[in-house]
LOKOL-391690 format. One record per atom (N, C-alpha, C): z, y, x; atom name; residue in one letter. Coordinates in Angstrom, 1 decimal, decimal comma. Atoms other than C-alpha are relative to their C-alpha. Example, Ala and Ser with C-alpha at 12.3 -4.5 7.8 and 13.67 -1.06 7.14 Angstrom:
! residues 2
<site <0,0; -1,2; 0,9>; 'N'; 'A'> <site <7,8; -4,5; 12,3>; 'CA'; 'A'> <site <0,0; 1,2; 0,9>; 'C'; 'A'> <site <0,0; -1,1; -0,9>; 'N'; 'S'> <site <7,1; -1,1; 13,7>; 'CA'; 'S'> <site <0,8; 1,1; -0,8>; 'C'; 'S'> 
END
This chain:
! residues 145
<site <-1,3; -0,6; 0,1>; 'N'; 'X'> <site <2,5; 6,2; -19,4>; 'CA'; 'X'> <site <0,7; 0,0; 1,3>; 'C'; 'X'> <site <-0,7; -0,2; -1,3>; 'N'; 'X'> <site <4,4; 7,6; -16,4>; 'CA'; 'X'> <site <1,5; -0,7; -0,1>; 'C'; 'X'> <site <-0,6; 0,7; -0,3>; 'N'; 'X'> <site <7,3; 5,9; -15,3>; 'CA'; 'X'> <site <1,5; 1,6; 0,3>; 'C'; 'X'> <site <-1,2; -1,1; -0,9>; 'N'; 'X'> <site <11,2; 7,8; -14,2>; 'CA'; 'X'> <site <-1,0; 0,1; 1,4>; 'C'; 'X'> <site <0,1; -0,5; -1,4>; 'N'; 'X'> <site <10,9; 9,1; -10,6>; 'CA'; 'X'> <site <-0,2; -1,5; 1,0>; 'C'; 'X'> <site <0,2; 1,3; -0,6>; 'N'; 'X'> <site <9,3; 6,3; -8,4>; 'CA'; 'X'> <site <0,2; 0,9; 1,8>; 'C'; 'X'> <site <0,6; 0,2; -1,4>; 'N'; 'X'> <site <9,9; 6,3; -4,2>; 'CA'; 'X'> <site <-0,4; -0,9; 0,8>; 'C'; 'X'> <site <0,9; 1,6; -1,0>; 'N'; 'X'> <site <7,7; 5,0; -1,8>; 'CA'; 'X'> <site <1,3; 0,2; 1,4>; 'C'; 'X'> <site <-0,6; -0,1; -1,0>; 'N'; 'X'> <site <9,6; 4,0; 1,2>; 'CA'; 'X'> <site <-0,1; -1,4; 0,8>; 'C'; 'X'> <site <0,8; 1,0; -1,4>; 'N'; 'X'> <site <8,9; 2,0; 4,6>; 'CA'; 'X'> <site <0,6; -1,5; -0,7>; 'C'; 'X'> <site <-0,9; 1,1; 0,6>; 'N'; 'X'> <site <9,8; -2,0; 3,3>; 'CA'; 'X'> <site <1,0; -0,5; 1,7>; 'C'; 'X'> <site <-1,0; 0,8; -0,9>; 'N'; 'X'> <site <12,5; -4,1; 4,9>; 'CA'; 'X'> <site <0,0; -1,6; -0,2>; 'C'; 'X'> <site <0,0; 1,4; -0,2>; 'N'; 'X'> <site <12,7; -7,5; 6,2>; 'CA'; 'X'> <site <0,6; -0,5; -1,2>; 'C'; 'X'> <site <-1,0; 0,7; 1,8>; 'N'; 'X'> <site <15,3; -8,3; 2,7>; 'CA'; 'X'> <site <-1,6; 0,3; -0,9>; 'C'; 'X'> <site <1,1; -0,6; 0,8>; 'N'; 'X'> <site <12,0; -7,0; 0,9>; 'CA'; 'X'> <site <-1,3; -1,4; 0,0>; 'C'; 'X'> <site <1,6; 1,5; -0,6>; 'N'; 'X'> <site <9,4; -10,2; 2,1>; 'CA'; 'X'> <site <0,2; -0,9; -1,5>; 'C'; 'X'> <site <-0,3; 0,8; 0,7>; 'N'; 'X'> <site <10,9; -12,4; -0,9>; 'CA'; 'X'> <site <-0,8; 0,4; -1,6>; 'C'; 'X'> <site <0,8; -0,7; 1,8>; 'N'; 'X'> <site <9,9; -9,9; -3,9>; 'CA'; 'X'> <site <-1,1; 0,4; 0,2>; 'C'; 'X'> <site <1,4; -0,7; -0,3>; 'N'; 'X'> <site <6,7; -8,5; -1,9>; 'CA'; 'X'> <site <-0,6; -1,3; -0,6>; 'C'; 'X'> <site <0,8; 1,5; 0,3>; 'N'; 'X'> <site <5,5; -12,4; -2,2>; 'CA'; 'X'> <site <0,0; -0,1; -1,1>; 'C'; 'X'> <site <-0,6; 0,0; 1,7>; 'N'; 'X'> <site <6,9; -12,6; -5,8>; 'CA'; 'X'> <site <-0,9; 1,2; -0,8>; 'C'; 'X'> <site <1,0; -0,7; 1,3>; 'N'; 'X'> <site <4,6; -9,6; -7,0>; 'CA'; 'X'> <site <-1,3; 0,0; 0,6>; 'C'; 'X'> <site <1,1; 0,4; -0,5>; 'N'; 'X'> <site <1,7; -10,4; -4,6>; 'CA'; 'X'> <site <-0,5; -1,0; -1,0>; 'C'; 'X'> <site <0,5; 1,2; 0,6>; 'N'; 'X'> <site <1,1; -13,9; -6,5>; 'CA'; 'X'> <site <0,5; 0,6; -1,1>; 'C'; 'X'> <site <0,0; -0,4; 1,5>; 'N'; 'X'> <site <2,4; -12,3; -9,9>; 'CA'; 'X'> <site <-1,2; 0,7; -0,2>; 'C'; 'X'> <site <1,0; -1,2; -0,3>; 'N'; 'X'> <site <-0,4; -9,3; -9,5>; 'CA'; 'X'> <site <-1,6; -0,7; -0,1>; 'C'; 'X'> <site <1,2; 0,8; -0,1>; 'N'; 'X'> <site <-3,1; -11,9; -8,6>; 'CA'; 'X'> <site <-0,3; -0,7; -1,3>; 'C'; 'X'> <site <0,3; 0,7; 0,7>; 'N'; 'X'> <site <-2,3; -14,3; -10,9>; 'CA'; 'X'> <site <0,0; 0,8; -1,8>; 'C'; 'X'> <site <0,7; -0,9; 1,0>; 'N'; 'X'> <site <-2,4; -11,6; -13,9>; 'CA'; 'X'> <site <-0,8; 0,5; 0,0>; 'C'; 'X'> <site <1,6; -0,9; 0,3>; 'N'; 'X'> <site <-5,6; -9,8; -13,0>; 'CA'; 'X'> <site <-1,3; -1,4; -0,1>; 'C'; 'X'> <site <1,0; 1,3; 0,1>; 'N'; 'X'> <site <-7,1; -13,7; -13,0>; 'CA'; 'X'> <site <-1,2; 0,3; 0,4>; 'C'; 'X'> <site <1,7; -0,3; -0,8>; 'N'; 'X'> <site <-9,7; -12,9; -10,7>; 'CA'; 'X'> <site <0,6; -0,4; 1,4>; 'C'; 'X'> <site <-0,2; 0,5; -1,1>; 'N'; 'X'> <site <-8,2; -14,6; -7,8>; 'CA'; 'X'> <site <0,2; -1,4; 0,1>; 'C'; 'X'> <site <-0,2; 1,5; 0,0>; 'N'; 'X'> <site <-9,0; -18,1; -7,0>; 'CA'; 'X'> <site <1,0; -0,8; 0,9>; 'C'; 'X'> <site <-1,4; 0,9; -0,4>; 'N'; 'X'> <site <-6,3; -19,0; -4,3>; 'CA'; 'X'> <site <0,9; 0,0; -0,5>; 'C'; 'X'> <site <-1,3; 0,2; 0,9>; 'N'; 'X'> <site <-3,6; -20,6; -5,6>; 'CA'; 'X'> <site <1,4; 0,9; 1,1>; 'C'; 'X'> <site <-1,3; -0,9; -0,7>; 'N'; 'X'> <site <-0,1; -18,7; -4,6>; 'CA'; 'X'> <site <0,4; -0,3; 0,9>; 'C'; 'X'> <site <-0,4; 0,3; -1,2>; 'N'; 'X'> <site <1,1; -18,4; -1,2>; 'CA'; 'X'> <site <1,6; -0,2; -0,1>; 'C'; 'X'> <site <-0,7; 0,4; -0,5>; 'N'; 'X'> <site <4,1; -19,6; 0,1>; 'CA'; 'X'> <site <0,5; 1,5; 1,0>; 'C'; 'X'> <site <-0,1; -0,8; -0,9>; 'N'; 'X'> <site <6,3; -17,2; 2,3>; 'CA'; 'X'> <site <-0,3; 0,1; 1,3>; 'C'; 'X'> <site <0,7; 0,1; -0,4>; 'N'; 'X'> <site <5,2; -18,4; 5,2>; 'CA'; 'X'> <site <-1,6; 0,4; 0,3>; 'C'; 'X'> <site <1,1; -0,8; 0,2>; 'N'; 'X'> <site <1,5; -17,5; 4,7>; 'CA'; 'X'> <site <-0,3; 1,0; -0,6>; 'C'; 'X'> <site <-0,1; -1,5; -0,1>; 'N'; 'X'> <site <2,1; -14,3; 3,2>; 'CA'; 'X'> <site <0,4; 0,3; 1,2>; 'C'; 'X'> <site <-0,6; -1,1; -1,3>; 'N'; 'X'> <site <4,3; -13,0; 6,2>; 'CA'; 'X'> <site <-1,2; -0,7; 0,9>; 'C'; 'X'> <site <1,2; -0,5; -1,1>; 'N'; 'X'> <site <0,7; -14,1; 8,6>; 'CA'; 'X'> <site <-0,5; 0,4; -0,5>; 'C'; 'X'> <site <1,0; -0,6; 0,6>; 'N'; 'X'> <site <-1,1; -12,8; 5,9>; 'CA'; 'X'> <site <0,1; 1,9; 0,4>; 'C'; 'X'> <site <-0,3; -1,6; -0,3>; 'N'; 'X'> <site <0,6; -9,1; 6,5>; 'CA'; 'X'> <site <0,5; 0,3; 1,7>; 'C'; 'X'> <site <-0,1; -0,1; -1,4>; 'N'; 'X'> <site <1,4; -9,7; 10,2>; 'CA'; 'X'> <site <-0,4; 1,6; 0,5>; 'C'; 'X'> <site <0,2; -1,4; -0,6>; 'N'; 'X'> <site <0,8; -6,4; 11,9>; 'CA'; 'X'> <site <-0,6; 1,1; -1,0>; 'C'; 'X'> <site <0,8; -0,8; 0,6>; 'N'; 'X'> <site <0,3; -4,3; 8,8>; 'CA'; 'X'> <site <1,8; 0,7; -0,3>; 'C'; 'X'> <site <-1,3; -0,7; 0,7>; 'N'; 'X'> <site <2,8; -1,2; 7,9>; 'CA'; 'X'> <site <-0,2; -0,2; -1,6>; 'C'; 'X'> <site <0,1; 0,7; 1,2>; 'N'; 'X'> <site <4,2; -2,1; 4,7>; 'CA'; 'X'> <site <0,8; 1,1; -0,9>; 'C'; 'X'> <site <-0,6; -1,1; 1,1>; 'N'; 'X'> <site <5,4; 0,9; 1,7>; 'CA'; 'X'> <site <0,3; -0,9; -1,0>; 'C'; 'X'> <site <-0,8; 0,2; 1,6>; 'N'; 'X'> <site <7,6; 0,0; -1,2>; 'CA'; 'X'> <site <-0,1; 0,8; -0,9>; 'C'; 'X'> <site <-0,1; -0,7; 0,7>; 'N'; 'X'> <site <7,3; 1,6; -4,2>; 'CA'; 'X'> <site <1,5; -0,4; -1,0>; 'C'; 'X'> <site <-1,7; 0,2; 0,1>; 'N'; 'X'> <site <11,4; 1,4; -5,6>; 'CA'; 'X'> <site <0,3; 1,3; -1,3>; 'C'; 'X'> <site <-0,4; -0,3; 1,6>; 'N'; 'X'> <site <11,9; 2,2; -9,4>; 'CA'; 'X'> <site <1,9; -0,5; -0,4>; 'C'; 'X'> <site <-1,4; 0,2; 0,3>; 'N'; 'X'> <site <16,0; 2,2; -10,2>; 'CA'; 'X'> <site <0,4; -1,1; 1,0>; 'C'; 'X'> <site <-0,5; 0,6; -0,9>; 'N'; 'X'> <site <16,6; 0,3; -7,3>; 'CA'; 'X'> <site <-0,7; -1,2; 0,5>; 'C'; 'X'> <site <1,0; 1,2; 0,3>; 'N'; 'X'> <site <14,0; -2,5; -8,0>; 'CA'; 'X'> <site <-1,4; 0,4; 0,9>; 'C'; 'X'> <site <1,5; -0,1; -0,4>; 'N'; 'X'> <site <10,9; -3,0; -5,6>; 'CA'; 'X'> <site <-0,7; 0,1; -1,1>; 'C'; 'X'> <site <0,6; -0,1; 1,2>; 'N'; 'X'> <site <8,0; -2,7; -8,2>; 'CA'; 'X'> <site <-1,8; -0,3; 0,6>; 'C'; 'X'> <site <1,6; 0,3; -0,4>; 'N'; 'X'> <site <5,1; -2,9; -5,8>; 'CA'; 'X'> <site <0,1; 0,4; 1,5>; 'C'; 'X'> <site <-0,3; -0,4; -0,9>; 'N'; 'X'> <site <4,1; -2,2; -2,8>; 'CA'; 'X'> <site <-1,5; 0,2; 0,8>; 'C'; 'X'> <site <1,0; -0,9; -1,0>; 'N'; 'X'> <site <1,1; -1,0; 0,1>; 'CA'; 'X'> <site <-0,1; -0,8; 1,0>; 'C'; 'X'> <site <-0,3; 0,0; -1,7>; 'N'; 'X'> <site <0,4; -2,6; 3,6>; 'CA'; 'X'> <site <-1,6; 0,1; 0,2>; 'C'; 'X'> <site <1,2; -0,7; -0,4>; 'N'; 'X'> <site <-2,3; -1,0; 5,7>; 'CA'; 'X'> <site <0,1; 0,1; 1,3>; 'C'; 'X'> <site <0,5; -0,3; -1,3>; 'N'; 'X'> <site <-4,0; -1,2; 9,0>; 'CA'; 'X'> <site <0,2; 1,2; 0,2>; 'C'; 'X'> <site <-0,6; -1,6; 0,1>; 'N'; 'X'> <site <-2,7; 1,9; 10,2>; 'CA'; 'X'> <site <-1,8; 0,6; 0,9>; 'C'; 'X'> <site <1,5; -0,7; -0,9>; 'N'; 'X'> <site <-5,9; 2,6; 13,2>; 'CA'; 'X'> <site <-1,0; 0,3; -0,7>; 'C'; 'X'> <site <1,5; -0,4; 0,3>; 'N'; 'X'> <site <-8,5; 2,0; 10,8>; 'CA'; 'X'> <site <0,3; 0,7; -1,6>; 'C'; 'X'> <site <-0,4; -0,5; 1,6>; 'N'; 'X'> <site <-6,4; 3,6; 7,4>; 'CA'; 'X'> <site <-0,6; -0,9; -0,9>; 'C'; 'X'> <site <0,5; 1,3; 0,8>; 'N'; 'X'> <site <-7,4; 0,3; 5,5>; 'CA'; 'X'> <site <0,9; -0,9; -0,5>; 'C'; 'X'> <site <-1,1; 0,3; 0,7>; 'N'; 'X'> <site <-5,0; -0,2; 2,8>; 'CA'; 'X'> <site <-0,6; -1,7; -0,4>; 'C'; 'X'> <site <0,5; 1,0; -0,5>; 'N'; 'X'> <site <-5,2; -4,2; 3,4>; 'CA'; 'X'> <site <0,4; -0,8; -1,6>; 'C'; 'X'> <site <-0,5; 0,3; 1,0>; 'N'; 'X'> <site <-3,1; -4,9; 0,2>; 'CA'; 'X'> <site <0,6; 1,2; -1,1>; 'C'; 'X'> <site <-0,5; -0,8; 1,3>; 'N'; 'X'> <site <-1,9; -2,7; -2,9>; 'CA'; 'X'> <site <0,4; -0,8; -1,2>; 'C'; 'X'> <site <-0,1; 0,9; 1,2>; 'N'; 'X'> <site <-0,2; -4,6; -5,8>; 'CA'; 'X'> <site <1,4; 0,7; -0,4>; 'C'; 'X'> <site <-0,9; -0,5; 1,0>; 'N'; 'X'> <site <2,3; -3,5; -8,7>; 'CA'; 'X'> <site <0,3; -1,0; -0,7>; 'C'; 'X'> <site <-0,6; 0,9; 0,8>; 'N'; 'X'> <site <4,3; -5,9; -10,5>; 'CA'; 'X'> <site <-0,7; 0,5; -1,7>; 'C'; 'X'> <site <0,8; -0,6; 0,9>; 'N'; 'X'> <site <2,3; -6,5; -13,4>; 'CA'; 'X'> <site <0,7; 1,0; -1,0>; 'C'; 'X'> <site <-1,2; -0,4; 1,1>; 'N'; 'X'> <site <5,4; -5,1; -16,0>; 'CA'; 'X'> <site <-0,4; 1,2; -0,1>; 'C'; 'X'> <site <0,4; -0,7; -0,3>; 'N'; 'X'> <site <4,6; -2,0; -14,2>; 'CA'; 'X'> <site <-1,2; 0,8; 0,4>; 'C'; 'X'> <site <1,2; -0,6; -0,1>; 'N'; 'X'> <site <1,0; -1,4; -14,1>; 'CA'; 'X'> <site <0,1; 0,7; -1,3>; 'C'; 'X'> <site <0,1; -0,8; 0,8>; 'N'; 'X'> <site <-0,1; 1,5; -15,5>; 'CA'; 'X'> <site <0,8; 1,7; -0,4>; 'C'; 'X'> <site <-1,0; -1,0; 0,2>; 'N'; 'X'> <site <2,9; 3,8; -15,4>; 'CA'; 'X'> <site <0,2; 0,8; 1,7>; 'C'; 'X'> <site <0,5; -0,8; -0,7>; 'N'; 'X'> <site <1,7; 5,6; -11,9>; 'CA'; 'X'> <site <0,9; -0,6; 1,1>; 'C'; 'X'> <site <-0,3; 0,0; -1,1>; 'N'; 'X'> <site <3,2; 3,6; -9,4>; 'CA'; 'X'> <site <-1,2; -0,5; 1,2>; 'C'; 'X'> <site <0,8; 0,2; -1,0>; 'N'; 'X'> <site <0,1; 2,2; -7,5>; 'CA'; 'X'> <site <-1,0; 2,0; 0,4>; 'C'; 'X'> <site <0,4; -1,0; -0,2>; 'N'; 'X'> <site <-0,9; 5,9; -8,0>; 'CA'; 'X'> <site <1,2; 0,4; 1,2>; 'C'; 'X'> <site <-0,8; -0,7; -0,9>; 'N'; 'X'> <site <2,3; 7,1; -6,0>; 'CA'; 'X'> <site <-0,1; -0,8; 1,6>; 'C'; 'X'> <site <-0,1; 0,7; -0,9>; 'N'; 'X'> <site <1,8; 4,1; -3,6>; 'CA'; 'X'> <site <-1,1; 0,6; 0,7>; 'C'; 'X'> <site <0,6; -0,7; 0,1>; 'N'; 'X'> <site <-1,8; 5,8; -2,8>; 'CA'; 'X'> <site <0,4; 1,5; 0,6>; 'C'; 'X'> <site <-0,6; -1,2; -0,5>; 'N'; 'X'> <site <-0,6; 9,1; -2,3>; 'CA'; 'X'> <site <1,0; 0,2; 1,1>; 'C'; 'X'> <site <-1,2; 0,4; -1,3>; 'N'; 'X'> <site <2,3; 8,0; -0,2>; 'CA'; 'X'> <site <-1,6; -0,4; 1,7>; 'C'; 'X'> <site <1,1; 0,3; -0,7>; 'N'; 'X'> <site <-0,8; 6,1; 1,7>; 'CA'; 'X'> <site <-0,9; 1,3; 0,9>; 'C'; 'X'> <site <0,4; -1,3; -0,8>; 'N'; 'X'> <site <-2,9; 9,5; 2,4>; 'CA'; 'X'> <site <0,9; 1,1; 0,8>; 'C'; 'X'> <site <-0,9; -1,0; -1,0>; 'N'; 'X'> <site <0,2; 11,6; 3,6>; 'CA'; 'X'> <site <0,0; -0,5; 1,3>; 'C'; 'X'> <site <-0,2; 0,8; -1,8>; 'N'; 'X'> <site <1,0; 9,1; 6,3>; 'CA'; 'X'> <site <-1,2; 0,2; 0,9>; 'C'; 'X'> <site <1,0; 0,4; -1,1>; 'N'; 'X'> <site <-2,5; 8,3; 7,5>; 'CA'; 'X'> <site <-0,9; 0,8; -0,1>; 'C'; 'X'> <site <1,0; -0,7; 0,1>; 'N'; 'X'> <site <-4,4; 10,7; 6,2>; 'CA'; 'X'> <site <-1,2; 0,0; -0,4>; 'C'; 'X'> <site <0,9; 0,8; 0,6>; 'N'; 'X'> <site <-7,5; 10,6; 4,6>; 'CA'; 'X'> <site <-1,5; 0,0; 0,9>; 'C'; 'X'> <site <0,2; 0,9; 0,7>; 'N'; 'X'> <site <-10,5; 9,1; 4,4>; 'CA'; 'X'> <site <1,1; -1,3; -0,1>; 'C'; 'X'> <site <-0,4; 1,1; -0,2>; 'N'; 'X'> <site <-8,8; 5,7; 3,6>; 'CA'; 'X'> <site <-0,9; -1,0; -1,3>; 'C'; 'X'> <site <1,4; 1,0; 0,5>; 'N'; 'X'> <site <-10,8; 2,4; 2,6>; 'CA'; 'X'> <site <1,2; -1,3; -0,6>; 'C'; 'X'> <site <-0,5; 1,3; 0,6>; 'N'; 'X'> <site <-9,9; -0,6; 0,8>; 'CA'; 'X'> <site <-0,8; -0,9; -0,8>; 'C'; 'X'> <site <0,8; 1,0; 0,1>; 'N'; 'X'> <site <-11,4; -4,0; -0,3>; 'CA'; 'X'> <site <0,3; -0,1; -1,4>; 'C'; 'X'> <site <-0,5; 0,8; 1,4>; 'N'; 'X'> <site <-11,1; -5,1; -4,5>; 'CA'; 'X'> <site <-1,1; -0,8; -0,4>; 'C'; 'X'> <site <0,5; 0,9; 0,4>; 'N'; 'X'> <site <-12,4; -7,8; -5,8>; 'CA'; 'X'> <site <-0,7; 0,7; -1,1>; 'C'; 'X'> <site <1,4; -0,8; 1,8>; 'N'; 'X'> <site <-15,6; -7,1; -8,7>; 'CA'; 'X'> <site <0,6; -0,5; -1,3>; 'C'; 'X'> <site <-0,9; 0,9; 1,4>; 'N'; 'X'> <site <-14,0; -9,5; -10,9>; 'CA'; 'X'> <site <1,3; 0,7; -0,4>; 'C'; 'X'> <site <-0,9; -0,9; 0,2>; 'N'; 'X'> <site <-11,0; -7,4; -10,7>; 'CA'; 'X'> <site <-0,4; 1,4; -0,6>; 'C'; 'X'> <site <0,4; -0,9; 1,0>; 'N'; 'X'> <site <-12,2; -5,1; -13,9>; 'CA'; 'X'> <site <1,1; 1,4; 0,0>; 'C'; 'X'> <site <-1,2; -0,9; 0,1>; 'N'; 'X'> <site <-8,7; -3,1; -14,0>; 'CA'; 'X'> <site <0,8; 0,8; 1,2>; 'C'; 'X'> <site <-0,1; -0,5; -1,4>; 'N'; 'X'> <site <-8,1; -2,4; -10,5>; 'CA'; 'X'> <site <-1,6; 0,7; 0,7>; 'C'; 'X'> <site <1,4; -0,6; 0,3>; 'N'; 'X'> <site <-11,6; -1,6; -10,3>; 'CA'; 'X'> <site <-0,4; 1,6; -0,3>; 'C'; 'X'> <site <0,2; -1,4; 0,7>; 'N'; 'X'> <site <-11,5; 1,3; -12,9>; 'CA'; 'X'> <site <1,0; 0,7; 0,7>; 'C'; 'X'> <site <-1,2; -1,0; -0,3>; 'N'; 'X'> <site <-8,0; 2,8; -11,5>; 'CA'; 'X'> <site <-0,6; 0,5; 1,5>; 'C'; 'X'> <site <0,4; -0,5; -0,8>; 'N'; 'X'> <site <-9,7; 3,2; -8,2>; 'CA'; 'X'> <site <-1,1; 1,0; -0,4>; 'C'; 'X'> <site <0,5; -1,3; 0,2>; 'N'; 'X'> <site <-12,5; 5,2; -9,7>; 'CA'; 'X'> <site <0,2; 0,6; -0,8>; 'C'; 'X'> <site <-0,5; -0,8; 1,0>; 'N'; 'X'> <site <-10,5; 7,0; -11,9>; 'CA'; 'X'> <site <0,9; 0,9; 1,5>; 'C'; 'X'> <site <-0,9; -1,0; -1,5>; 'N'; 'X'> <site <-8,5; 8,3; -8,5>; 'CA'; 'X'> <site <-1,4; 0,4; 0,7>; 'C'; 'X'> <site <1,3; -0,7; -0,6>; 'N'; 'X'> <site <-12,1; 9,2; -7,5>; 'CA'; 'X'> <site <-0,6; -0,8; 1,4>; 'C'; 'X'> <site <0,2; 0,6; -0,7>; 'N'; 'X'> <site <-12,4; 6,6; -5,1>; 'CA'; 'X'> <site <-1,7; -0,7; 0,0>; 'C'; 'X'> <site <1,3; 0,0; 0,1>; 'N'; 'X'> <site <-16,3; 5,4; -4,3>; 'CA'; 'X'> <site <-0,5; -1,3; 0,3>; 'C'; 'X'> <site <0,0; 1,4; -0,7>; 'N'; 'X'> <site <-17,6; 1,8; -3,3>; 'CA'; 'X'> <site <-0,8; 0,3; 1,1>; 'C'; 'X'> <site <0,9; -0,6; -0,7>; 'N'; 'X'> <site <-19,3; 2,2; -0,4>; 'CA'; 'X'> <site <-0,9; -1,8; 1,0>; 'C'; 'X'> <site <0,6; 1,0; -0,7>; 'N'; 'X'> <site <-20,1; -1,6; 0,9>; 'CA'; 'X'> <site <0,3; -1,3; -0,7>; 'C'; 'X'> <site <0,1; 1,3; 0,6>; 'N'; 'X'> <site <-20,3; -5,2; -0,8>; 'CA'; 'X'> <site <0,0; -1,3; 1,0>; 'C'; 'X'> <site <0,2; 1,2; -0,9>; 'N'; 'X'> <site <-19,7; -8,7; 0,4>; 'CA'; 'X'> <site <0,8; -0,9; -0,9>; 'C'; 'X'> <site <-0,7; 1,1; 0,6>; 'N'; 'X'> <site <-18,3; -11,8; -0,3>; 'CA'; 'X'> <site <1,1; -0,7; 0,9>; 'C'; 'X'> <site <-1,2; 0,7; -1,2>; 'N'; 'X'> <site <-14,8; -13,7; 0,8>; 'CA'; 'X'> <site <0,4; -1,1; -0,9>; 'C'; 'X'> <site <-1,1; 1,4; 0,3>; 'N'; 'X'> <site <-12,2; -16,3; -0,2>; 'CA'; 'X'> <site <-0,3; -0,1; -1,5>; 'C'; 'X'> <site <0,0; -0,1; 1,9>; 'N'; 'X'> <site <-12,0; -15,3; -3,9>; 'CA'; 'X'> <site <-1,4; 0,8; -0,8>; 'C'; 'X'> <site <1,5; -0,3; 0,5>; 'N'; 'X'> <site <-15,9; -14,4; -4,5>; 'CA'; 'X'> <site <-0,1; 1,3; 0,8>; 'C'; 'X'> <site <0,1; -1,2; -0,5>; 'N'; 'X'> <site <-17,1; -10,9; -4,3>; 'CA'; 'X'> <site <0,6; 0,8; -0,2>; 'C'; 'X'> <site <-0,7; -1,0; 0,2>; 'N'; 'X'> <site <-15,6; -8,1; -3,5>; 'CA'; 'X'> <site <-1,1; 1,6; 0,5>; 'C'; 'X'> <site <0,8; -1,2; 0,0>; 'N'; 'X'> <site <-16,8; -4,3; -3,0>; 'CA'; 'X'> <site <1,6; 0,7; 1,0>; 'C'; 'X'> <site <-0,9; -1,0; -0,3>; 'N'; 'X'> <site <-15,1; -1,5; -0,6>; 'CA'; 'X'> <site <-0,3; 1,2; -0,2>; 'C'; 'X'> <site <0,1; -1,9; 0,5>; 'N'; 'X'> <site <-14,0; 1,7; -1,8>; 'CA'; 'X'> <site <0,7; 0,6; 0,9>; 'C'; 'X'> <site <-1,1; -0,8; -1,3>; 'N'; 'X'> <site <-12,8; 4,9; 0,3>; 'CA'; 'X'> <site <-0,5; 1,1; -1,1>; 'C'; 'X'> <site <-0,5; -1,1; 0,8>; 'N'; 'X'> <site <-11,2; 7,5; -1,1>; 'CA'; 'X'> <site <-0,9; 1,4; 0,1>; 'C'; 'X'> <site <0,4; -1,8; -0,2>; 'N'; 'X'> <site <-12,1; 11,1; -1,7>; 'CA'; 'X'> <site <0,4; 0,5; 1,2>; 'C'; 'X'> <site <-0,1; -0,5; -0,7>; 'N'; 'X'> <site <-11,9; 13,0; 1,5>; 'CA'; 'X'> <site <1,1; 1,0; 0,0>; 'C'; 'X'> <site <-1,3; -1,0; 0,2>; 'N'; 'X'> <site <-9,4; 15,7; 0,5>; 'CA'; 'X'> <site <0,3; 0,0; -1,6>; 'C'; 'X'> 
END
């Protein structure tokens, strides 16, 4: 189910407090991620030099994007879980290919079943496997056009 009118737009330093707040909410609902919740502190090194999109439902962050801009390598994507579902990680995505253009690549965890399917439901493809912090993960890159 779609959502009112969602915009994406560039985040702001006031914004770091709720990014962290649905980062560790996002994780800790898809329960496929073994670090325990960051601190703000190691989020902001975690996103250090990445451009960062808000996705902003009635006034309310709701999710948000940050991505290596040189290599188009959306580094993070997360939706307040409340809001999964109702097409904001889709808008956040779309916002994503305008800016940078496409191809664009990104890492999900296997264990992550529901994040998983929404990327190949947007037609997205895996294209490489490995393993990190929180087990295995797989990267997908988008459809071309």
């Amino acid at each position: 189910m779609r959502t009112k009118s969602v915009e994406v737009e560039p985040a702001k330093e006031i914004d770091l407090s709720i990014l962290l707040e649905i980062y560790n909410s996002s994780r800790a609902s898809a329960g496929c991620c073994f670090e325990k919740a960051l601190d703000i502190e190691r989020f902001s090194a975690l996103i250090d030099g990445e451009r960062i999109h808000v996705a902003v439902l009635d006034g309310a962050v709701v999710g948000f994007a940050s991505v290596w801009a040189a290599d188009r390598f959306i580094h993070h994507l997360y939706v307040s879980p409340q809001y999964q579902g109702c097409g904001i990680g889709s808008s956040l995505l779309e916002t994503c290919a305008e800016i940078y253009g496409l191809p664009l690549s990104l890492k999900c965890d296997t264990s992550n079943e529901h994040a998983q399917r929404f990327y190949r439901r947007k037609g997205w493809l895996p294209s490489e496997r490995g393993v990190g912090a929180d087990g295995p993960w797989e990267r997908f890159e988008s459809p071309s056009a």
